[in-house]
KOLKEKOL-976088 format. One record per residue (C-alpha): residue in one letter; x, y, z. Coordinates in steps of 0.1 Angstrom, whole numbers, plus 5000, padded with zeros to 4 digits. Layout:
KOLKEKOL-976088
AXYZ...
//
This chain:
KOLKEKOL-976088
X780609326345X783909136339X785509396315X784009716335X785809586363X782509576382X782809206392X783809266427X779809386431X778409026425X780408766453X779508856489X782509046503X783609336513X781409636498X778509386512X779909326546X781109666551X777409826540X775709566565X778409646595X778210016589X774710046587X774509796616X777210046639X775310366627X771810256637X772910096672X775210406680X771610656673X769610446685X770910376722X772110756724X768210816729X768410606760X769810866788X770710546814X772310396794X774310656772X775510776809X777210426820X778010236787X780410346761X778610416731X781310316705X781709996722X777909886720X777510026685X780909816677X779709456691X776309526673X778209606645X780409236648X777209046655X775709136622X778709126606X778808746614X775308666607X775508796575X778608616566X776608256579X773408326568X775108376529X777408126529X780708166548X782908156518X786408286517X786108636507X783308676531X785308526555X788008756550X785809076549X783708966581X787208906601X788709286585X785309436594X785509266631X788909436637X788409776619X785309776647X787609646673X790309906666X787510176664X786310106701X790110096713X790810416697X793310306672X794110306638X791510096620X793310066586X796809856592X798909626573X798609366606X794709376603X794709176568X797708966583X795308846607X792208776584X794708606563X796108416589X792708256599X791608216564X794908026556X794807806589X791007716578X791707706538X794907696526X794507556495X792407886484X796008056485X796207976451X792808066441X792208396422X789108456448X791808506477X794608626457X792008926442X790408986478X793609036493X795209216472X792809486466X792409556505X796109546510X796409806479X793610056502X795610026532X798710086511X797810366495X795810556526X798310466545X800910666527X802011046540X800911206506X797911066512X797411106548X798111486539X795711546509X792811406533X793611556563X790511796578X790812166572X789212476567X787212476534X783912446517X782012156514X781912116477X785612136479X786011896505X783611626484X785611696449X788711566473X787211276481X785511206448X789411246434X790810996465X788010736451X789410786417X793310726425X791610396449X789910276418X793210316394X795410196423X792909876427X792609826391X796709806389X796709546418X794209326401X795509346364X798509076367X796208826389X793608876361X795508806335X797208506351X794408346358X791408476330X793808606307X791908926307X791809186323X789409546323X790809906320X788610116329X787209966358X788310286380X786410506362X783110276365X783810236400X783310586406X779110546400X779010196405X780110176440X778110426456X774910356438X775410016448X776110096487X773510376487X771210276465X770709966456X771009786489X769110016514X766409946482X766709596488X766509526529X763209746532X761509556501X762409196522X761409356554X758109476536X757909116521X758308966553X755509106574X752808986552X754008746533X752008736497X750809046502X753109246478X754009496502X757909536488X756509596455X757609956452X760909896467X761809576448X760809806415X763010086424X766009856434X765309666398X765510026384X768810056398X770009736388X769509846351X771210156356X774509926368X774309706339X773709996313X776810136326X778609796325X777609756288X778610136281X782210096298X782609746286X781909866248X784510136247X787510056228X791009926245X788509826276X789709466278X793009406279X793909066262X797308816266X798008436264X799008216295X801608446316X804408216329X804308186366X808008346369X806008656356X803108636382X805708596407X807608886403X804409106396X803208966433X806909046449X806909396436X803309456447X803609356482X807409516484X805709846474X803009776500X804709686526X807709906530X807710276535X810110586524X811810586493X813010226498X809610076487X809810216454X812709916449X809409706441X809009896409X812009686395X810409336396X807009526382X809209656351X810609316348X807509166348X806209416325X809209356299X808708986299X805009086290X805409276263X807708976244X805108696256X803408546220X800708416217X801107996212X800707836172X799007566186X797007506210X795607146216X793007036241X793706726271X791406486252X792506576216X789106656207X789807056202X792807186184X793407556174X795607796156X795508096166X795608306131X798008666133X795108866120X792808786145X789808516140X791308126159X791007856140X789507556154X788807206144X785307166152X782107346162X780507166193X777107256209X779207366242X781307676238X783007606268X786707436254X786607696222X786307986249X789407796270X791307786243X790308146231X791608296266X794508086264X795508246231X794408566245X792208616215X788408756215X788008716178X785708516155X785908176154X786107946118X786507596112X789407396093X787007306067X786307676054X789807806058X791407826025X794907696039X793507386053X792307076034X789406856051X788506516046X785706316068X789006166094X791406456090X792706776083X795806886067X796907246075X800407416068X801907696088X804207916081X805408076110X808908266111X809908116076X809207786084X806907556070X804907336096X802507076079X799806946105X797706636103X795106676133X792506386130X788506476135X786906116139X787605796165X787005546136X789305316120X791705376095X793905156067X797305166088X799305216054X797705496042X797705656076X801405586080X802005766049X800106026058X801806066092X805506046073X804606306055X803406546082X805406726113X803006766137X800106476141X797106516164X794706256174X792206186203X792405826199X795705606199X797305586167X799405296164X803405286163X803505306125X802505676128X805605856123X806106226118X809306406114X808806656148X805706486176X802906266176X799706426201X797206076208X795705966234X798805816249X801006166248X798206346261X797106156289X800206196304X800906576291X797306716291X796807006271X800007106247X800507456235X802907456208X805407726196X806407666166X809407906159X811507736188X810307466188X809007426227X805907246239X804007346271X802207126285X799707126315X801206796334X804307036343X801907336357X800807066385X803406916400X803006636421X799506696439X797106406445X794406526420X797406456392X798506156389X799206096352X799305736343X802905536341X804505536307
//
């Protein structure tokens, strides 16, 4: 689902929200049309629109209230408000609001890829419908029906790529991967989600509910099952085909940045003045294209070191039970490849406490010693061993008579650092203390 670019179908937002609201505004509006009183003296738009807002909000409770729900259950309340008043539903100052709340409430999920992906994506729709070109190549007129439907199936198209394009950089910032052809899967996915799958799904709990045990929902929960498969068959298919994933190491944050500026200059200026936000985009883009990925990459406790090989497969120093660090430090070095162990590398030379590995990289010779066990060692023999390497990696404390010629990575370095990634061509260290600044949830210990 990830690399489809179907993900935004499993959180609770806004294809969920909008489906309950709309269905919730369609029904009322029918519905109390078939009472003449009140049809005669109430304002049909206006009932069907506070119908609409009340479920809106249930639903966002009754699943959890969390941010992107949030954020779609405040949009939806104003695109209904804005319908009842007669105006333009789809503004710029509608997502200003919903941000505004959700950032009075939760500020700190600014920096969280759930908000930064929600917003963008809606403030990429508005963008883009909002535009004259747009506004003119969906504007009503005389012509057949088929026609009229291969326009819109076009406009969901250009949505889905425009979407796609706003997501990419805050993917790759933040999973270090990002899917292609997520607009073309979008296309089926979406409406057989909204049309299909969902209307499937409230008549089989309905059914379910009236007798409960009886089974009734059967059929329905069969059918929506049925059309479950049929979204993850085309998540496999799309995910399978070949440049679908789009792979890179940790993006700086001076990239991100600029990517974000561009974006919301193009967004939110009109004319031929917001194509100025193309320049930081192409900047962005050229300091992509000369990021590299990292020669070493070394874990917060020491415990998991890799080298990310130039012909693919990452190197690691052991193979735990728990993917879960090999995968970090696989996205990290933007790298889906197979992973092999020190010990059967030909380049690397294993004994039961360490490894010895030599990299050349640019020209340059870099000899590793990265340890593998907590137990003790003759100090002699491993000061020796440490004078004789550049780099030396341990997740214990190795004492002062551990030398090497370029940096020593124990337990006292990384405790204060956290995880290193190395380049070994210039020479410069990254290191995850300097990502997190001075919040309370880092305070590394005094040297």
């Amino acid at each position: 689902m990830r690399d489809a670019g179907l993900t935004h179908l499993l959180p609770i937002s806004g294809l969920h929200v909008s489906a309950v609201v709309g269905a919730a505004y369609v029904l009322a509006i029918r519905l109390l049309a078939l009472w003449p009183w009140l049809a005669l003296r109430v304002r049909l738009p206006l009932a069907a629109a506070a119908t609409g807002a009340l479920a809106g909000v249930a639903y966002a409770l009754l699943t959890g209230a969390e941010v992107p729900t949030i954020r779609s259950c405040i949009g939806a309340v104003l695109v209904l408000i804005a319908l009842a008043l007669g105006r333009d539903p789809l503004s710029m100052r509608m997502i200003a609001v919903a941000a505004f709340v959700v950032i009075l409430f939760w500020p700190e999920a600014v920096v969280g890829p759930g908000f930064q992906m929600s917003f963008a994506s809606v403030i990429a729709i508005v963008a883009l419908h909002s535009a004259a070109p747009v506004r003119a190549f969906l504007a009503p007129r005389d012509e057949a029906r088929p026609v009229r439907l291969a326009r819109l199936l076009a406009m969901l198209l250009v949505t889905g790529g425009v979407i796609e394009l706003a997501l990419m950089p805050i993917g790759l910032f933040h999973f270090h991967r990002a899917g292609v052809y997520g607009a073309l899967a979008n296309v089926v996915a979406i409406p057989l989600t909204t049309f299909v799958s969902m209307p499937l799904i409230a008549p089989a709990l309905v059914l379910d509910a009236v007798i409960p045990g009886a089974g009734l929902g059967a059929p329905a929960w069969w059918a929506a099952g049925k059309s479950l498969e049929l979204l993850l068959a085309l998540a496999h298919w799309t995910a399978a085909q070949p440049g679908s994933v789009a792979l890179l190491p940790g993006m700086a944050r001076t990239t991100f940045a600029l990517f974000v500026a561009g974006g919301l200059w193009l967004a939110l200026w009109s004319g031929r003045v917001r194509l100025l936000g193309l320049v930081p985009v192409v900047l962005g883009c050229a300091m992509l294209a000369r990021l590299h990925t990292p020669d070493l990459l070394i874990s917060g406790d020491g415990r998991h070191v890799a080298i990310p090989s130039p012909d693919g497969p990452l190197l690691v120093l052991r193979e735990s039970k728990s993917e879960f660090a090999t995968d970090n430090l696989r996205k990290s070095a933007g790298i889906d490849g197979a992973r092999i162990p020190f010990e059967r590398w030909p380049g690397a030379t294993c004994s039961a406490d360490f490894c010895t590995v030599a990299l050349d990289r640019a020209g340059r010779v870099t000899t590793l010693l990265i340890g593998r066990t907590r137990e003790r060692i003759d100090e002699r023999e491993l000061a020796a061993a440490c004078e004789r390497a550049d780099i030396v990696v341990s997740e214990r404390w190795l004492p002062r008579s551990c030398r090497p010629r370029q940096l020593k990575a124990d337990r006292a370095l990384l405790t204060r650092t956290g995880g290193l990634a190395i380049d070994l061509a210039d020479g410069r260290v990254h290191t995850v203390a300097e990502s997190q600044g001075e919040h309370g949830w880092w305070r590394p210990p005094p040297q």
